[in-house]
BALOVEX-283426 format. One record per residue: residue number from 1; x, y, z of N, C-alpha, C in turn. Coordinates in steps of 0.001 Angstrom, whole numbers, plus 500000, padded with zeros to 6 digits. Layout:
<recs>
     k      nc1      nc2      nc3     cac1     cac2     cac3      cc1      cc2      cc3
   NUM        X        Y        Z        X        Y        Z        X        Y        Z
...
</recs>
This chain:
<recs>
     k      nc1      nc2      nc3     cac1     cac2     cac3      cc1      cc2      cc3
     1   484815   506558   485949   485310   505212   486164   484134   504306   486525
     2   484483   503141   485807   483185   502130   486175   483320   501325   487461
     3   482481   500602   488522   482976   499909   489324   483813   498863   489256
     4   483613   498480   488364   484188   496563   487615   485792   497452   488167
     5   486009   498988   486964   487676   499354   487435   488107   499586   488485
     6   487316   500100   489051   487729   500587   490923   487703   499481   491524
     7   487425   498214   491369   487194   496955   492587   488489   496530   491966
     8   488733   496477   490416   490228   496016   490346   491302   496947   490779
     9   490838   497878   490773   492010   499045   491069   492105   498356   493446
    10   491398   498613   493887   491249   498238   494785   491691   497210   495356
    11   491512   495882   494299   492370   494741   494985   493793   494811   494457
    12   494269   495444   493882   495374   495609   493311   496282   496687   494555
    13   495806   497501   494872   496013   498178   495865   496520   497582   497058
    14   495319   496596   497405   495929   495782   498643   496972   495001   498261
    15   497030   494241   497409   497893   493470   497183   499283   494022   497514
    16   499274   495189   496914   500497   496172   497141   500663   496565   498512
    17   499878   496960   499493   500037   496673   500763   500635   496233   501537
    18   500251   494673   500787   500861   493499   501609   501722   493161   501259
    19   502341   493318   499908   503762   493427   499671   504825   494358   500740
    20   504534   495636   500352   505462   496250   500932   505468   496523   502635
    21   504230   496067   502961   504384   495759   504686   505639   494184   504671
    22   505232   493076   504062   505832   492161   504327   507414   492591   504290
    23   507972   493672   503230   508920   493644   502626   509599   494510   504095
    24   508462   495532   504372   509118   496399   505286   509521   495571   506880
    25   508313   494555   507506   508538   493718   508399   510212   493170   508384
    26   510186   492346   507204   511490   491630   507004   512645   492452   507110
    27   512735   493549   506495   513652   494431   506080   513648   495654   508029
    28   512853   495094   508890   513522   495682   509985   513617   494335   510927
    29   513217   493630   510667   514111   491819   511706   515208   492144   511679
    30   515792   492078   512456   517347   491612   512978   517516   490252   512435
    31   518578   490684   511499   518877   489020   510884   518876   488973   509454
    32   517710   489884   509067   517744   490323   507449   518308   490848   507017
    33   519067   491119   506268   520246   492561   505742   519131   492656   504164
    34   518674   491572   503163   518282   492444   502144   517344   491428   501948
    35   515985   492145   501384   514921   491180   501228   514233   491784   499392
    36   513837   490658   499062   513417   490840   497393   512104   491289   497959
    37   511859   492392   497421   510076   493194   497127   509669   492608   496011
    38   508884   491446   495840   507946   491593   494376   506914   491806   494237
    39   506479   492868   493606   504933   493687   493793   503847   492872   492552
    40   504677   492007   491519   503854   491618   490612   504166   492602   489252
    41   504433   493563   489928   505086   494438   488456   506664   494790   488029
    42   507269   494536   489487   508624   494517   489254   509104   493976   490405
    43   510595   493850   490482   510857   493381   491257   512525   494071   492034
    44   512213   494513   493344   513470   495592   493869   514186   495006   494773
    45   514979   494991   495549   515802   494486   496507   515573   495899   497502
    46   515283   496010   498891   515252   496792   499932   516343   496060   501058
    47   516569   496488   501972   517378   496624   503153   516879   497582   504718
    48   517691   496794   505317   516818   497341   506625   516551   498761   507180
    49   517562   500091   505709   518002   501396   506114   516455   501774   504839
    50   516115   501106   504261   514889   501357   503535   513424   501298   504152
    51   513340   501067   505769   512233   500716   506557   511159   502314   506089
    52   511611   502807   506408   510895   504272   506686   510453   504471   505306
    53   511036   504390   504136   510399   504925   502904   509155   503810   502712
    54   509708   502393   502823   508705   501681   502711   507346   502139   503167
    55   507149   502511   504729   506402   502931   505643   505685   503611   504676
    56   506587   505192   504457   505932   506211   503413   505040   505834   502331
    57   505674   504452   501678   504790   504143   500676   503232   503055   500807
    58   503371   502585   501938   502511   501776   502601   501491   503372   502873
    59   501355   504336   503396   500591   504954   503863   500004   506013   502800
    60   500714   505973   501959   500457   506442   500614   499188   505377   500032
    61   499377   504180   499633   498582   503281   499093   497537   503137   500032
    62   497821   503179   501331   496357   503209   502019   495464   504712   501693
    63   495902   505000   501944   495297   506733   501178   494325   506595   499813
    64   495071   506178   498948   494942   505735   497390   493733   504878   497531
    65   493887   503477   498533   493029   502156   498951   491287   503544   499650
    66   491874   504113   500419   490215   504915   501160   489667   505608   500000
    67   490608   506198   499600   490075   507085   498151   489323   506462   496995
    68   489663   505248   496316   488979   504379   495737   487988   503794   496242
    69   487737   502760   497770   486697   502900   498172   485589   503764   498440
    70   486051   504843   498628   484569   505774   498864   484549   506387   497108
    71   485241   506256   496660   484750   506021   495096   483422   505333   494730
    72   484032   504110   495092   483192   502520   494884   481616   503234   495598
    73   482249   503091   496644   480284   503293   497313   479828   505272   497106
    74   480513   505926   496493   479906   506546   496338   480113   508241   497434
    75   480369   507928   498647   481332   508504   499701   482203   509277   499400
    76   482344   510312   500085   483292   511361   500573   484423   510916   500954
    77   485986   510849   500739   486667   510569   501284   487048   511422   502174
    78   487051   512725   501900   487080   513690   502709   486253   514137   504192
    79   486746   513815   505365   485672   513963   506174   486058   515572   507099
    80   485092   516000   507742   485231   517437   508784   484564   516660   509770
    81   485402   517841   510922   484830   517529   512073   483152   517673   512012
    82   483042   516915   513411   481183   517079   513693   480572   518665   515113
    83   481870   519374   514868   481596   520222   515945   481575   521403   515168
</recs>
C-alpha cells in the first residue's frame, strides 16, 4: 500500500469515528428514542438499546485507525511489555 492510500484510508476512518460516537452519544441521551447514523456510505437508524454495539464498533475502527497509522510511519502496531 502506498501512503497517498493509507492517509485516505485513515481520514476516512476517523470520520467514521465521529460518526458513530456522535450516533452512540445521542442514542444514550435521555430524550432520544432514534437517531439517523450517516457514515457517508449509508445511512441506518440506531436507538438507545443499540449503545453497546455502537461502542463495539467505535473500538473496532480505532484498532483499524492505530493499525493504519503505524502503517503510515512505518511502526509496529504491536507492542510487548518492557520487562
Amino acid at each position: 500500500m502506498d501512503n497517498t492510500f493509507i492517509q485516505e484510508q485513515i481520514t476516512a476512518t476517523k470520520a467514521l469515528i465521529v460518526a458513530h460516537q456522535t450516533a452512540s452519544l445521542a442514542a444514550a441521551t435521555a430524550g432520544i428514542q432514534i437517531y439517523k447514523l450517516d457514515t457517508g456510505q449509508s445511512i441506518s437508524t440506531v436507538n438507545r438499546f443499540d449503545v453497546k454495539d455502537l461502542n463495539t464498533v467505535v473500538d473496532s475502527l480505532y484498532n483499524t485507525l492505530a493499525t493504519l497509522e503505524a502503517r503510515l510511519t512505518g511502526a509496529s502496531s504491536i507492542s510487548r511489555p518492557g520487562f
